[in-house]
VEXDREN-2710 file (C-alpha; in Angstrom, 1 decimal):
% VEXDREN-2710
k/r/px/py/pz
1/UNK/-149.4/-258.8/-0.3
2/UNK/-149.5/-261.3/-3.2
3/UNK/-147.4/-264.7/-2.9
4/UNK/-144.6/-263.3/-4.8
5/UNK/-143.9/-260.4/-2.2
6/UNK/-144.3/-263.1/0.3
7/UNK/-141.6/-265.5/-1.6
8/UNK/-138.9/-262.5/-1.6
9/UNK/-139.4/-261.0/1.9
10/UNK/-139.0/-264.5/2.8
11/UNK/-135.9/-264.8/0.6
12/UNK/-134.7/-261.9/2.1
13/UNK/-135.4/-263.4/6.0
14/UNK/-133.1/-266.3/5.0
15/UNK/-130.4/-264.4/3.5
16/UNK/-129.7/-262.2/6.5
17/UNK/-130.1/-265.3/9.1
18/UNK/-127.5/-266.9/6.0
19/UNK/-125.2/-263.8/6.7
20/UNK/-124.9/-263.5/10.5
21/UNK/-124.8/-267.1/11.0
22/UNK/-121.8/-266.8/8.7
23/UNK/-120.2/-264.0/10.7
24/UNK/-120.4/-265.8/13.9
25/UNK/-118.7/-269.3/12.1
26/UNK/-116.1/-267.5/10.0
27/UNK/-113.9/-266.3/13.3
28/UNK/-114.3/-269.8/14.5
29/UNK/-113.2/-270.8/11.5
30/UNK/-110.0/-268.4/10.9
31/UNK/-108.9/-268.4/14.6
32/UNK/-108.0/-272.4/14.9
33/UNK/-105.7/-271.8/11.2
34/UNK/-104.1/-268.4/12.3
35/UNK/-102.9/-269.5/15.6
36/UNK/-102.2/-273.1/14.3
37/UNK/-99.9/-271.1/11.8
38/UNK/-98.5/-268.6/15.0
39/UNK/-97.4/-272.3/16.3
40/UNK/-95.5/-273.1/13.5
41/UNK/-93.7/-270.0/13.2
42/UNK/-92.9/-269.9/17.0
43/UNK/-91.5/-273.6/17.0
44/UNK/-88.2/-273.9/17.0
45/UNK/-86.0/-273.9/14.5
46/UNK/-82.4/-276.3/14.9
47/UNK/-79.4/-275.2/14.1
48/UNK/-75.5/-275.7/14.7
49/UNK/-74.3/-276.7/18.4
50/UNK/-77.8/-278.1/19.7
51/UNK/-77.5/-281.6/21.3
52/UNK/-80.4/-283.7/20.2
53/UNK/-81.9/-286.7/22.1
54/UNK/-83.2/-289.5/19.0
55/UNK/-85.2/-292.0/20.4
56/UNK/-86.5/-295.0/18.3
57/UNK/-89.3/-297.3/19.5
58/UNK/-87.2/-300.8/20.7
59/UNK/-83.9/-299.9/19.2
60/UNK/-81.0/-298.9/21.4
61/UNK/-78.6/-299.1/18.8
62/UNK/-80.3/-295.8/17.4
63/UNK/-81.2/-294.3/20.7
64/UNK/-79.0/-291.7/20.9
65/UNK/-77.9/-287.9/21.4
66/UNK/-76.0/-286.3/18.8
67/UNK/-74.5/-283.0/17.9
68/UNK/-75.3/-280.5/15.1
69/UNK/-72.1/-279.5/13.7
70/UNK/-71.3/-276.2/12.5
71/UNK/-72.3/-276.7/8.5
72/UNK/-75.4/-278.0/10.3
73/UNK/-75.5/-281.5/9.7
74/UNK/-75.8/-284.5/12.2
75/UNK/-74.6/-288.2/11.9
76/UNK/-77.0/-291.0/12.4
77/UNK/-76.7/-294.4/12.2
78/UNK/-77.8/-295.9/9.0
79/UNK/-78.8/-292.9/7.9
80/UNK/-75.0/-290.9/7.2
81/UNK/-75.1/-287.6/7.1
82/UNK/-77.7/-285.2/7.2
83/UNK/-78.6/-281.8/7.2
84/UNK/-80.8/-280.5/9.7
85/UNK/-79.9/-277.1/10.3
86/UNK/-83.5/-275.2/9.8
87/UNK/-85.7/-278.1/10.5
88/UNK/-88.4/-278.4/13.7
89/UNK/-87.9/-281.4/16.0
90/UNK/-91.2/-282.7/14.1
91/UNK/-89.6/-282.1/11.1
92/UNK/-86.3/-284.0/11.9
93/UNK/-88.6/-287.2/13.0
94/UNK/-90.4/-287.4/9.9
95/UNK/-86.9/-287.4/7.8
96/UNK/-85.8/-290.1/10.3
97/UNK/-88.7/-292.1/10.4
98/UNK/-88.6/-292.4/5.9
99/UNK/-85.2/-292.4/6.0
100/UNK/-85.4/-295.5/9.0
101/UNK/-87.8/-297.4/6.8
102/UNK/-85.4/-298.7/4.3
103/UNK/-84.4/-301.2/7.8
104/UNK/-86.7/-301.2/10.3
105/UNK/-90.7/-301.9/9.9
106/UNK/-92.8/-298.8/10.7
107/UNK/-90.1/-297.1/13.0
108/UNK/-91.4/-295.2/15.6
109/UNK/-89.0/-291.8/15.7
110/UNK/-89.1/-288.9/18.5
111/UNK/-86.7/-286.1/18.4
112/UNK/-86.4/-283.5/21.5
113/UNK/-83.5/-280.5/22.3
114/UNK/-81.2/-281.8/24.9
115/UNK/-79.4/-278.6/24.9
116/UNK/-79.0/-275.3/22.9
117/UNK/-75.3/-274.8/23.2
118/UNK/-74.7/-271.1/21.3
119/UNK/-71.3/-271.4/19.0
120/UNK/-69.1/-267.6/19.5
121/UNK/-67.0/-265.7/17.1
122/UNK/-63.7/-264.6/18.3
123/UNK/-62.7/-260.4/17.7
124/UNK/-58.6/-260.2/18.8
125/UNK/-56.3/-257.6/18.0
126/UNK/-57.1/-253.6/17.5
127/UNK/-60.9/-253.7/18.2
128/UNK/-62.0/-251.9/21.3
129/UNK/-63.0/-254.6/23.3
130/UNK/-61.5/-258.1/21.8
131/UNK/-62.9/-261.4/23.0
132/UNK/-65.6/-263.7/22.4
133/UNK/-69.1/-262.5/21.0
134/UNK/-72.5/-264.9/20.5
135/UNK/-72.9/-266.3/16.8
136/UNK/-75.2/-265.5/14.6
137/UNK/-76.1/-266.6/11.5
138/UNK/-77.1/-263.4/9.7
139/UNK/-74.1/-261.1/11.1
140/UNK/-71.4/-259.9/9.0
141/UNK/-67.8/-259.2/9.8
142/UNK/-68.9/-255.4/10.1
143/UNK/-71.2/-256.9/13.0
144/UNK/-68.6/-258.2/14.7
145/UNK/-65.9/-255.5/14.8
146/UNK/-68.9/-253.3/15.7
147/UNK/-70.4/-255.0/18.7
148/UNK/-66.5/-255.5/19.5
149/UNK/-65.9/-251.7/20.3
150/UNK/-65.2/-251.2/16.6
151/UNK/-61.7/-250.4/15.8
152/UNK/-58.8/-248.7/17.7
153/UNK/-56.7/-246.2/16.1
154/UNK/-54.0/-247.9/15.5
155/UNK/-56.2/-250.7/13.3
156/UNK/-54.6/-251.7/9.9
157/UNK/-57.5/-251.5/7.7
158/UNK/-55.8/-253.7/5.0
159/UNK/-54.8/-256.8/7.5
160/UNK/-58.2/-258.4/8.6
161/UNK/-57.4/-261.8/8.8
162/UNK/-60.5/-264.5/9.7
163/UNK/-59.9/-268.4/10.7
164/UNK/-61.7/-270.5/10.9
165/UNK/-61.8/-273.5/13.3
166/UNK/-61.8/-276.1/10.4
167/UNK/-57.7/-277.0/9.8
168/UNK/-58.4/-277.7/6.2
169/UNK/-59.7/-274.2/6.1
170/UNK/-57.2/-271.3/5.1
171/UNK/-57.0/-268.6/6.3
172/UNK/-59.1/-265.4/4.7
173/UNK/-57.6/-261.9/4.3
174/UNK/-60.4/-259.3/4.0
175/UNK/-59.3/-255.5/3.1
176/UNK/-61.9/-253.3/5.3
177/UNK/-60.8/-250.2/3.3
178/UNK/-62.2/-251.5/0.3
179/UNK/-65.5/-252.6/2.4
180/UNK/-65.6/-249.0/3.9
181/UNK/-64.5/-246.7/1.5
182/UNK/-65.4/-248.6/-2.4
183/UNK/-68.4/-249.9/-0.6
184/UNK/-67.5/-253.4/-1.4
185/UNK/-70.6/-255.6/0.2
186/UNK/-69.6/-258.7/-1.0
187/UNK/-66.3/-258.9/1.4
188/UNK/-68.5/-258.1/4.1
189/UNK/-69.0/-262.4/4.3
190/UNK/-71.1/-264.1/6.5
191/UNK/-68.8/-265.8/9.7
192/UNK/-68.8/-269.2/10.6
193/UNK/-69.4/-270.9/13.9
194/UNK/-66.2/-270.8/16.1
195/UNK/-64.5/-268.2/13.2
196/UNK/-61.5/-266.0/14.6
197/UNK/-61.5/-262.1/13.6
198/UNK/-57.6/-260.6/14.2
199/UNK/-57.1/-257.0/13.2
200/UNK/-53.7/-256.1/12.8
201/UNK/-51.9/-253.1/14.1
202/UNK/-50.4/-250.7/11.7
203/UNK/-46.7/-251.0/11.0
204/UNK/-44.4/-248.4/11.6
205/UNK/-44.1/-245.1/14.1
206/UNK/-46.4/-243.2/15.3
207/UNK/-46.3/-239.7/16.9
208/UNK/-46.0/-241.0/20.4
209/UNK/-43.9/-243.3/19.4
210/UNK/-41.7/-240.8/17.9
211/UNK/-42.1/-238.5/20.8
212/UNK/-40.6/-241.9/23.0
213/UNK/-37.3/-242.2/20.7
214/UNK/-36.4/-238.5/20.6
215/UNK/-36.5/-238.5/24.6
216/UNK/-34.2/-241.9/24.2
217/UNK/-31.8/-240.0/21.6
218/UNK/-31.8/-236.8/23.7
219/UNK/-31.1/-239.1/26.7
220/UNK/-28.0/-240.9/24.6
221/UNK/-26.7/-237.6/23.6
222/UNK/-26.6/-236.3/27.1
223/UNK/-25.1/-239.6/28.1
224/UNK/-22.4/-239.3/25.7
225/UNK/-21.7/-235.6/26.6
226/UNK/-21.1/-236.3/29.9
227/UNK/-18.8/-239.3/28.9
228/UNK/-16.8/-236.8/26.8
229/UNK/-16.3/-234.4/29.6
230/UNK/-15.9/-236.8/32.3
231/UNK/-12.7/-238.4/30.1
232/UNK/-11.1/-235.2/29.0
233/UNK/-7.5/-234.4/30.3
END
């Protein structure tokens, strides 16, 4: 075997301790990043009705819980408002912590749940079972009458009425004939934390209802019969 054999079977040694040395470092490599990645995606995410707990290093002024409120903001001293809804705890303290830094030198900033108190959505009137249901940020008003025991009978399609809990807010009429049979999407809206569904009854008689005031004529006829006969010389 002359030297250049000896140079390429050599190359080729090298080249296959080059490959499984990098099969047993890439997983080592990938693992750390994919479930550093799993983290983030599991943490959680704030949003409307959670109490938070703000600490800041030596400041008791800013030490503080707050509230998100329903457009998912919070309130913060020096800071105003802000809008957090979406953001990780970790997240949150690194707004706070640039925002802080306008007053206070390197401000030390740690954010942490103090509760997860879940807003409801109210469904009242002709639903099947009315009261009050978990909210959601992705469910429609379709969701709602539907995990409500969808609608009785006796529902008026054309009178769904939402409120909401703001009192600057007016009240929204929503046609669900329109929704159901034009396949209107867009008045299928999003609900609000604290909104109240009411689904009217339709006006008029219906057949038992008729049935009751033919037994109360028949009844007044009888009535009025008997008064005849009773008073008759």
């Amino acid at each position: 075997m002359n030297c250049f054999d000896l140079l390429i079977k050599k190359r080729e040694i090298i080249m296959k301790r080059f490959y499984w040395i990098f099969c047993i470092l890439m997983p080592l490599i990938l693992i750390p990043g994919s479930a550093s990645a799993e983290n983030e995606k599991s943490m959680y995410r704030i949003k409307p009705a959670d109490q938070l707990n703000v600490y800041v290093h030596e400041n008791a002024d800013l030490t503080m819980t707050v509230a998100v409120l329903p457009d998912g903001t919070i309130s913060f001293p020096l800071v105003g408002n802000l809008y957090v809804q979406g953001l990780t705890t970790a997240g949150l303290q690194n707004v706070l912590r640039e925002k802080l830094q306008e007053y206070l030198v390197n401000p030390v900033v740690v954010v942490t749940i103090s509760s997860q108190t879940a807003y409801k959505v109210y469904v009242l009137g002709e639903v099947g079972s009315p009261g009050a249901l978990p909210y959601d940020e992705k469910m429609r008003l379709t969701d709602y009458l539907a995990l409500a025991g969808g609608m009785t009978p006796e529902a008026n399609l054309k009178e769904c009425y939402i409120y909401s809990s703001g009192v600057d807010k007016p009240r929204r009429a929503i046609n669900l004939k329109e929704i159901f049979e034009e396949d209107k999407v867009t008045l299928d809206i999003l609900l609000q934390p604290e909104d109240t569904i009411v689904l009217k009854r339709r006006s008029g008689f219906f057949i038992t209802e008729w049935v009751e005031v033919a037994q109360i004529f028949s009844i007044l006829v009888a009535s009025a019969t008997l008064y005849v006969l009773a008073t008759r010389d």
